[in-house]
C-alpha positions as CSV (number, residue, x, y, z in Angstrom):
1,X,0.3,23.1,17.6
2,X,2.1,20.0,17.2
3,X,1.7,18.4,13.6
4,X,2.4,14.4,12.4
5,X,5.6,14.2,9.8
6,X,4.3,13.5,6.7
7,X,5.6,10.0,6.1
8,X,3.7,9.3,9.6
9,X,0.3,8.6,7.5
10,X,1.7,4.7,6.4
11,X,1.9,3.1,9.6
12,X,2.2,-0.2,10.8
13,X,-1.3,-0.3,13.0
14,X,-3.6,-3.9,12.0
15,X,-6.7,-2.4,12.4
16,X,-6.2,0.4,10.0
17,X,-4.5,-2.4,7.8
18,X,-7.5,-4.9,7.7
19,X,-9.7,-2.2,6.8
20,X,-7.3,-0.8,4.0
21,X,-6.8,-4.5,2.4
22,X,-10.2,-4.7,2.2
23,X,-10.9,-1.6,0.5
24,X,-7.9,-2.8,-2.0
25,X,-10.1,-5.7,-2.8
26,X,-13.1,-3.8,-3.3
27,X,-12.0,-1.4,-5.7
28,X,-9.8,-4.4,-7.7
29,X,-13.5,-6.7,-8.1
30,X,-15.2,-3.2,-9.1
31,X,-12.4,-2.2,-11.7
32,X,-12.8,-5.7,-12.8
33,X,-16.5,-5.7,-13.4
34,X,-15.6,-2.2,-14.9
35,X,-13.0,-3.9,-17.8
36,X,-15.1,-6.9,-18.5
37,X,-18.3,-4.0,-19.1
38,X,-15.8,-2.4,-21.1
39,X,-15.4,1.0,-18.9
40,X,-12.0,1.4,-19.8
41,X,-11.7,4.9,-17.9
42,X,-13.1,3.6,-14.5
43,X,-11.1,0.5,-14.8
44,X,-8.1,2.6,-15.0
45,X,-8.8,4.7,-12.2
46,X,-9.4,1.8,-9.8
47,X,-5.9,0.0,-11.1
48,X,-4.1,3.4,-10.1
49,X,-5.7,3.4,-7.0
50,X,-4.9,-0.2,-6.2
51,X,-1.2,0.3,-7.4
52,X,-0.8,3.3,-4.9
53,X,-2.5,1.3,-2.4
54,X,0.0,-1.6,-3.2
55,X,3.0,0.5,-3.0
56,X,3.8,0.9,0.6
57,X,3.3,-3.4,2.1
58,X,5.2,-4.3,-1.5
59,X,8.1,-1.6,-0.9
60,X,8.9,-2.4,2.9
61,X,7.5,-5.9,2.6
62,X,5.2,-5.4,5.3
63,X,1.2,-6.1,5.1
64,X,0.5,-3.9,7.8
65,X,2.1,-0.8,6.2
66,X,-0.8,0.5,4.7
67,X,-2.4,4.5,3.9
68,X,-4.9,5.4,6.1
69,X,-8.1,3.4,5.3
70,X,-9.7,7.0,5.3
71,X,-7.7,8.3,2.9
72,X,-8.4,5.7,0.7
73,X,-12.2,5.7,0.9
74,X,-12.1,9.3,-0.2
75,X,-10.2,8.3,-3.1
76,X,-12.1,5.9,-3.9
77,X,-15.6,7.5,-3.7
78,X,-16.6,7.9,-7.2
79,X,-16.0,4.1,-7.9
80,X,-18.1,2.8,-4.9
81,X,-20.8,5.5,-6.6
82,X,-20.4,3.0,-9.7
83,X,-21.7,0.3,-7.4
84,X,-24.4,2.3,-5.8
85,X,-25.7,4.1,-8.7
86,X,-25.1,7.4,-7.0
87,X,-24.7,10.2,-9.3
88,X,-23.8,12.3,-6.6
89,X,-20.9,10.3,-5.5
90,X,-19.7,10.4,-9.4
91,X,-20.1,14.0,-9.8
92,X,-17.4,16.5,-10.2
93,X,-17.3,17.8,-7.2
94,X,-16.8,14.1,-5.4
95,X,-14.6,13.1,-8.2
96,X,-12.2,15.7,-7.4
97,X,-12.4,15.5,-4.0
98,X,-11.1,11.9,-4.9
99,X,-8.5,13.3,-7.1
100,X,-7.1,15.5,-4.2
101,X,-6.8,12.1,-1.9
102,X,-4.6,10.8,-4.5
103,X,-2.9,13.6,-4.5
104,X,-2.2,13.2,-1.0
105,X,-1.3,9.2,-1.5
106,X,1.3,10.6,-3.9
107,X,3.1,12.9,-1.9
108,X,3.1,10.9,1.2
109,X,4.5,8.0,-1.3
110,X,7.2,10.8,-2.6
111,X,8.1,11.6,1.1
112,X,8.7,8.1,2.0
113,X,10.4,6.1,-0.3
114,X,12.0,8.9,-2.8
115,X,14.6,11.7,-1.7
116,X,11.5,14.0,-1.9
117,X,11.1,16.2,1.0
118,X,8.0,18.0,2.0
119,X,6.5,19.7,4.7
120,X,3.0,19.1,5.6
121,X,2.3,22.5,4.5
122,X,3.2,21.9,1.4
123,X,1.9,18.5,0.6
124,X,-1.6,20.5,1.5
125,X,-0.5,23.0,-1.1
126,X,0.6,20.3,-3.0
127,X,-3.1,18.5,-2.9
128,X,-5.1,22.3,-3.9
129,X,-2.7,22.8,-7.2
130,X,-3.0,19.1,-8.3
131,X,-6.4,18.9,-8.4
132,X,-6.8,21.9,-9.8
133,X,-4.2,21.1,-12.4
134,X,-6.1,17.9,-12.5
135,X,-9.0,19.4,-13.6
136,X,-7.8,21.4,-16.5
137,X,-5.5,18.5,-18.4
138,X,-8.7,16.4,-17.8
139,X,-10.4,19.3,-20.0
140,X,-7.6,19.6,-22.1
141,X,-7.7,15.5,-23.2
142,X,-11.9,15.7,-23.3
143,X,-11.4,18.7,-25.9
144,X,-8.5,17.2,-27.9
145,X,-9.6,13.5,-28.3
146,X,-13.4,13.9,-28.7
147,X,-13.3,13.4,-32.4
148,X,-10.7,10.7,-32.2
149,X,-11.4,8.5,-29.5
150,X,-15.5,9.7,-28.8
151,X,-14.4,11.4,-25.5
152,X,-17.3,13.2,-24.6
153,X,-17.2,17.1,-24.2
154,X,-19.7,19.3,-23.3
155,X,-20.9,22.1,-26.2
156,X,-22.0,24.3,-23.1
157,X,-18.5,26.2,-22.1
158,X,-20.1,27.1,-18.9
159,X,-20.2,23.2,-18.0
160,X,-16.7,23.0,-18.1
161,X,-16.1,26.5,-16.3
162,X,-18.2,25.0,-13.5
163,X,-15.6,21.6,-13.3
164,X,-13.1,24.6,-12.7
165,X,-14.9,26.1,-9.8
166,X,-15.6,22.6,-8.6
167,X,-12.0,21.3,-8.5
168,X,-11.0,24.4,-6.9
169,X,-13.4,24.3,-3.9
170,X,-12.6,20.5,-3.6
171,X,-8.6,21.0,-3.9
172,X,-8.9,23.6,-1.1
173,X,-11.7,22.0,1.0
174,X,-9.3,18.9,0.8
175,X,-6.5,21.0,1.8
176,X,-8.0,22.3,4.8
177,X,-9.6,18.9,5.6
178,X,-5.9,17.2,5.6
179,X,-4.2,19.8,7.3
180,X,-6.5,19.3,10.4
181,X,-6.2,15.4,9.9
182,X,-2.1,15.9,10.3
183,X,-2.8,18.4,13.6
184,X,-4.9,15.6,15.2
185,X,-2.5,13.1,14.3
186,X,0.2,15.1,15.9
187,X,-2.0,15.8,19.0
188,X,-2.0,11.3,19.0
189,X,1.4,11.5,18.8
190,X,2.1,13.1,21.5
191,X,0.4,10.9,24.1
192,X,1.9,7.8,22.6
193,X,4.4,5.9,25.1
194,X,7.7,6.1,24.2
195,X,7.9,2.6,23.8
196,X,5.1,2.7,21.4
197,X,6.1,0.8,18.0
198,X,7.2,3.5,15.5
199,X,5.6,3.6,12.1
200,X,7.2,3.4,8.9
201,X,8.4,6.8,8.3
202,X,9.3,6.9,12.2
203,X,13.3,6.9,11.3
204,X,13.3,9.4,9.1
205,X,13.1,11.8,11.8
């Protein structure tokens, strides 16, 4: 079954980049509202996700060469909970789900513009070990700054075995939910004209 290359996700179409600029802004006004508040941690996690976001239009000096708009809502769930006052969408099992769509941004990013090379395969692989990995250094910082900095941990061990389990289904659920987005996209692919305007990563093979 035929599969899109990996550095296929940043393309050059308008309408996915309208809708991924304006996702950027979103996320920049919430992580601002989130530093003036003083929510350090969320405001941080929006600034990563607008620098990723950034990344491709600044590197090949192209608006229109944005990550799927899709992508980015998924990694930017847990901060449009902030604005909803959804718990559920702040949760740890969304919140890692988020996690595994940056992990995704990232090795798209690495394929692209580094001498990284990846198969699809792997960057799926890729997405289930981060967040998993994700998930334990996050535990790992909770345990070893809570008396310095106040970062909460919970005293119920369980609590934290369940972020485990949770980080795990989402990395793999992730990982099967991005392997059958870069099947349909190479199912697209191949009804496209051949005169059809290649994407970004088009050249590289």
């Amino acid at each position: 079954m035929s599969r899109a290359a990996l550095e296929d996700l940043i393309g050059d179409s308008r309408t996915n980049a309208v809708l991924s600029w304006l996702l950027v802004a979103a996320i920049a006004l919430i992580g601002l509202g989130e530093f003036v508040t003083g929510g350090l941690l969320w405001t941080t996690f929006a600034a990563v996700l607008v620098a990723l976001a950034l990344l491709p239009p600044l590197t090949v000096r192209s608006w229109a060469a944005m990550i799927p708009w899709e992508v980015l809502l998924l990694a930017a769930l847990p901060v449009v909970g902030l604005v909803l006052g959804s718990d559920r969408l702040t949760g740890n099992f969304v919140s890692y789900l988020s996690v595994a769509a940056i992990a995704l941004v990232v090795a798209v990013e690495l394929q692209t513009f580094t001498t990284v090379r990846m198969t699809a395969s792997f960057a799926v692989i890729f997405v289930a070990i981060t967040t998993m990995a994700t998930a334990a250094l996050w535990a790992l910082f909770r345990w070893s700054t809570t008396g310095l900095l106040g970062v909460p941990f919970p005293s119920d061990h369980n609590a934290v075995m369940w972020e485990f389990v949770y980080s795990t289904l989402a990395g793999l659920g992730a990982g099967v939910v991005f392997e059958l987005y870069f099947r349909r996209l190479g199912r697209l692919e191949q009804y496209q004209p051949a005169d059809v305007s290649s994407t970004v990563g088009g050249d590289n093979g």
